[in-house]
C-alpha positions as CSV (number, residue, x, y, z in Angstrom):
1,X,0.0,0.0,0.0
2,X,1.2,3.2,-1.3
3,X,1.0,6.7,1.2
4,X,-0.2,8.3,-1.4
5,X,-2.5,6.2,-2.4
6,X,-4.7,6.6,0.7
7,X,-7.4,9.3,1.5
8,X,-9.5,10.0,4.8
9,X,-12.9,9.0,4.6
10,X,-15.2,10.3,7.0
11,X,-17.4,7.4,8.5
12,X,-20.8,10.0,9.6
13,X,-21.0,11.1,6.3
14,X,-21.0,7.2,4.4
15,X,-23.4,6.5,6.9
16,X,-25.3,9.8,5.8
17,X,-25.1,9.5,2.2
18,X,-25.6,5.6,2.1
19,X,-27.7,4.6,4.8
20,X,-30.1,7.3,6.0
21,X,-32.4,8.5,2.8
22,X,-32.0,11.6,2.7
23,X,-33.9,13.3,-0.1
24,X,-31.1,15.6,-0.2
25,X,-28.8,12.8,-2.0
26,X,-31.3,11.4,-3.8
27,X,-30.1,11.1,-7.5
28,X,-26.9,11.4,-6.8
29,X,-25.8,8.0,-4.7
30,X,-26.0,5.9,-8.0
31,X,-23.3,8.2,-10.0
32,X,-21.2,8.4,-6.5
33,X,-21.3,4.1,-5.8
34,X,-20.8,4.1,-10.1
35,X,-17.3,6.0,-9.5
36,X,-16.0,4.8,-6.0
37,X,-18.6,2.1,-5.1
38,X,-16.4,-1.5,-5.6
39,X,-13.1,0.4,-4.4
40,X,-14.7,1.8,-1.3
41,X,-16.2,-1.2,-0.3
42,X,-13.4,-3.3,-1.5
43,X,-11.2,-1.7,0.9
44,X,-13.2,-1.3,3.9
45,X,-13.0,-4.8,4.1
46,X,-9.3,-4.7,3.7
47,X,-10.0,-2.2,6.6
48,X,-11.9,-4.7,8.5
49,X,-9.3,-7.8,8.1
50,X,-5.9,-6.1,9.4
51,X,-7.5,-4.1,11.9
52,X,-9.9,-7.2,13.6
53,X,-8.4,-10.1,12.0
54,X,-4.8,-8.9,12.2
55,X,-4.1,-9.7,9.1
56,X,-0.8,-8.6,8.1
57,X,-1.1,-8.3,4.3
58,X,-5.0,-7.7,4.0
59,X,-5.1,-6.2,0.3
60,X,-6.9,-5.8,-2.7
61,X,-5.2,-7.2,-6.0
62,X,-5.1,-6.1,-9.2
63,X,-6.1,-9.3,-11.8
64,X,-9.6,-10.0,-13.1
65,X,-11.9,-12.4,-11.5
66,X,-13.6,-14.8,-13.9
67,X,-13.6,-18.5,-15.2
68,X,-10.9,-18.5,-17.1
69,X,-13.3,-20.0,-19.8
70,X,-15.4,-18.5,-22.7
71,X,-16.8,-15.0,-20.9
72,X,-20.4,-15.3,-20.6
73,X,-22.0,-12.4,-19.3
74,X,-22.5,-12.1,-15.4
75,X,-19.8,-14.8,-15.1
76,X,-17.3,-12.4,-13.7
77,X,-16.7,-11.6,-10.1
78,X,-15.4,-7.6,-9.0
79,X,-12.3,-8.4,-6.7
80,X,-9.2,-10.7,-6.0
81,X,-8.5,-9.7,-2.0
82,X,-5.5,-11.3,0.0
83,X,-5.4,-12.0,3.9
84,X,-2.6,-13.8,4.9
85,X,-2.6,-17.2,3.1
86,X,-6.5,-17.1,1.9
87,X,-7.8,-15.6,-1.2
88,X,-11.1,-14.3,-1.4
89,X,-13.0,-14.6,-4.9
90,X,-15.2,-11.9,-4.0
91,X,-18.6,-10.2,-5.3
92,X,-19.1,-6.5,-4.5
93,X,-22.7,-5.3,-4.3
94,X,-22.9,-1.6,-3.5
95,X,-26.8,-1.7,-2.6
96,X,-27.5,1.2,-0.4
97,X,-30.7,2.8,1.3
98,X,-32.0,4.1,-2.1
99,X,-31.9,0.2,-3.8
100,X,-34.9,-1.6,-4.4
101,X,-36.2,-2.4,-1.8
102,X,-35.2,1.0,-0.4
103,X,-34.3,1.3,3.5
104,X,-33.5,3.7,6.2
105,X,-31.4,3.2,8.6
106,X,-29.9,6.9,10.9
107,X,-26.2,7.4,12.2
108,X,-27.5,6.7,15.2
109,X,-30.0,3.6,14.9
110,X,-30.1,1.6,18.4
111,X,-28.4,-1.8,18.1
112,X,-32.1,-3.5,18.1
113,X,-32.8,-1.5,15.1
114,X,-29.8,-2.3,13.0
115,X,-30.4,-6.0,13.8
116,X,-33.6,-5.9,13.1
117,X,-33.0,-4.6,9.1
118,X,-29.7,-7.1,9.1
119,X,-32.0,-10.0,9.4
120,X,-34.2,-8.8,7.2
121,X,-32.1,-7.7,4.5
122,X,-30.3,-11.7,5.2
123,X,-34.2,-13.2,4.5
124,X,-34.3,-11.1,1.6
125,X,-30.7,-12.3,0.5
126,X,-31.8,-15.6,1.2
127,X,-35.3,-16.1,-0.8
128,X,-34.1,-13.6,-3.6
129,X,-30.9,-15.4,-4.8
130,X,-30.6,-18.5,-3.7
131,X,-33.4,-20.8,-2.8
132,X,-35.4,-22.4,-5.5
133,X,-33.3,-20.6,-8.4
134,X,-32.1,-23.1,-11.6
135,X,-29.2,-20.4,-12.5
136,X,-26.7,-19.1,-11.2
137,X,-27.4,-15.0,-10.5
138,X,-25.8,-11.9,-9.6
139,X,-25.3,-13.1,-6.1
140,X,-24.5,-17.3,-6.3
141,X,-22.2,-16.8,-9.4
142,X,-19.4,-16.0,-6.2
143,X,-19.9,-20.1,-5.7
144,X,-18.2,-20.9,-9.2
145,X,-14.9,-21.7,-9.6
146,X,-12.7,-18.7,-10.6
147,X,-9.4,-19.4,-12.3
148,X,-6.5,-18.2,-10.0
149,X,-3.8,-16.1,-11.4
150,X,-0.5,-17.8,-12.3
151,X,0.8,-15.4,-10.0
152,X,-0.7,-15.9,-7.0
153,X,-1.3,-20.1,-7.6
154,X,1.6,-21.3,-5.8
155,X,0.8,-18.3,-3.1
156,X,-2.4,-18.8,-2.4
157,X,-4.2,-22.6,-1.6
158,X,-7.3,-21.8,0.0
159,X,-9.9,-19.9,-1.3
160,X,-13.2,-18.2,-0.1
161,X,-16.0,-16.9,-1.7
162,X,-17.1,-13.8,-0.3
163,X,-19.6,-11.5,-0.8
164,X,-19.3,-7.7,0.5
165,X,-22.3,-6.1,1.1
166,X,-22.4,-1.7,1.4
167,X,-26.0,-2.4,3.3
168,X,-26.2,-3.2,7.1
169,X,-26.5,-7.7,6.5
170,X,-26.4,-10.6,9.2
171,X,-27.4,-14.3,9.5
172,X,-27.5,-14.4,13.2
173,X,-26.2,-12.4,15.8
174,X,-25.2,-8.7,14.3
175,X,-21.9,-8.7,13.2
176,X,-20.1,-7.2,9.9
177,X,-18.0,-10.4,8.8
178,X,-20.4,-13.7,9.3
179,X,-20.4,-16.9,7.0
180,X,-22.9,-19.3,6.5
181,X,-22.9,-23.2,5.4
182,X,-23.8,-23.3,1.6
183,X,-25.9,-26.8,2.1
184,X,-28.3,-23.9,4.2
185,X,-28.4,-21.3,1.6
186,X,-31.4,-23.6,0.0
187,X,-29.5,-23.6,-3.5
188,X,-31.5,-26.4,-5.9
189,X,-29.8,-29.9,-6.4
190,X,-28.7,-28.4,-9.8
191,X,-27.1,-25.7,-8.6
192,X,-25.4,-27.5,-5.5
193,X,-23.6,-30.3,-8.0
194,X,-21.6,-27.0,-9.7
195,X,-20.3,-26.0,-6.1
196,X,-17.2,-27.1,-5.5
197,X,-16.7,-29.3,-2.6
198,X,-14.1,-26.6,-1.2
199,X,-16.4,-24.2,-0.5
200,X,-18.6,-25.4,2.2
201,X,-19.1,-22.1,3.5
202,X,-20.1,-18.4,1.8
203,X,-18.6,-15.5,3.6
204,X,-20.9,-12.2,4.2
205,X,-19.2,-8.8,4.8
206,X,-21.3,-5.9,5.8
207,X,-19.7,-2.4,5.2
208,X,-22.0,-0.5,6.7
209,X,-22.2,-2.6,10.2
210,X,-18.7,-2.4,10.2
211,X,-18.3,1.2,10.1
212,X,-21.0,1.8,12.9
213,X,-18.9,-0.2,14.9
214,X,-15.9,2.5,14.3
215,X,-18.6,4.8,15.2
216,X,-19.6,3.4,18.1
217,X,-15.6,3.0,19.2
218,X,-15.9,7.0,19.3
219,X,-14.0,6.7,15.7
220,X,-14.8,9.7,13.0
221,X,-12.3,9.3,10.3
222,X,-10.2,6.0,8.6
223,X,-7.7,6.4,6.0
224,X,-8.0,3.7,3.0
225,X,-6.3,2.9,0.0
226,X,-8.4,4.2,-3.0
227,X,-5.7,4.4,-6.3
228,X,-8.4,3.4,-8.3
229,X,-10.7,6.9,-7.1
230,X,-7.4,8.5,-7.2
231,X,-6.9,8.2,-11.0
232,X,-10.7,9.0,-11.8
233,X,-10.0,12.4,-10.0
234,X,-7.6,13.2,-12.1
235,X,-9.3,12.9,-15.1
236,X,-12.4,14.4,-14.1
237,X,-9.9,17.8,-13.2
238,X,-9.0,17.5,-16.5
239,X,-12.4,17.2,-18.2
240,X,-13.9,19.7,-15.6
241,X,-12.2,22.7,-14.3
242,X,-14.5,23.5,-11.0
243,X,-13.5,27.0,-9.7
């Protein structure tokens, strides 16, 4: 990770834009997630790992996430992230308060509230994308086999499929990072014989749960490694010249 590669994010105002549905955003959430969306979320979880997992080397990498096949649409996944000797195959979904189904959820919601929408947005998760579907979708696709990087093959021998959520998400009791048996997720037979037999468990990541923890620690600000939202900046000072 670069110095100059990371920038200050306050954690009031994601909650704010993100969580609370406020009129005064509305319109303007979908171009923001569009231009920092899988990179924010990307690297609050990196966030997450070294700072409750200890993870020494918690990072994002840089190579595409597919099959390694003939590309068929919606067969690609958004991120490659390291933690120590795992590899996470991960799908980023940067559904926030003004999603369908919409949600609101304030800075400072009381613990039985936030677990209250958790579970329900887990039911949702549940019923919508996994139980009773013949094809893999925009959620389950994390569940097929990705090709690993020559790079990272001899590196890397155990790896995860993981799902990072922006919206506040939980199986059971509240908690940001959570994982769940795949056997339970009520996939069909069909579905369940393209599984591999590695990955007996789907991981969950909640950025939003996560960074009302920091919140709650008495936290305002983390710094996180953005290059990606760096670069766009740049160009859009050179397209736009705001004085």
């Amino acid at each position: 990770m670069k110095k100059g590669d990371e920038v200050r994010v306050g954690l009031h105002d994601l909650i704010r834009v993100f969580d609370e549905h406020n009129v005064l955003y509305k319109g303007h959430t979908t171009p923001i997630i569009g231009f920092i969306g899988e990179d924010l979320n990307a690297a609050i979880f990196t966030h997450y790992l070294a700072n409750r997992e200890g993870s020494k080397n918690a990072r994002v990498l840089p190579y595409p996430v597919n099959t390694g096949q003939k590309r068929v649409r919606g067969r690609e996944l958004d991120r490659w992230i390291k933690s120590d000797k795992v590899l996470y195959q991960t799908e980023i979904k940067n559904w926030c308060s003004f999603m369908l189904p919409s949600y609101k959820l304030l800075v400072g919601a009381t613990d039985q509230e936030r677990g209250k929408l958790a579970k329900e947005k887990w039911e949702v998760e549940l019923k919508k994308h996994y139980r009773g579907s013949e094809e893999f979708g925009m959620v389950s696709k994390v569940l097929l086999v990705m090709k690993i990087p020559k790079d990272l093959i001899k590196k890397y021998k155990v790896v995860k499929p993981l799902i990072i959520h922006w919206m506040p998400i939980s199986n059971k009791k509240m908690r940001p990072f959570f994982s769940c048996s795949v056997e339970k997720l009520g996939m069909s037979t069909k579905l369940m014989r393209q599984v591999p037999k590695s990955f007996t468990k789907i991981n969950y990541f909640s950025c939003s749960l996560y960074i009302r923890e920091l919140i709650d620690e008495g936290k305002k600000n983390i710094n996180l490694s953005l290059p990606n939202v760096g670069i766009r900046m740049e160009i859009l000072k050179k397209l736009i010249n705001l004085k």
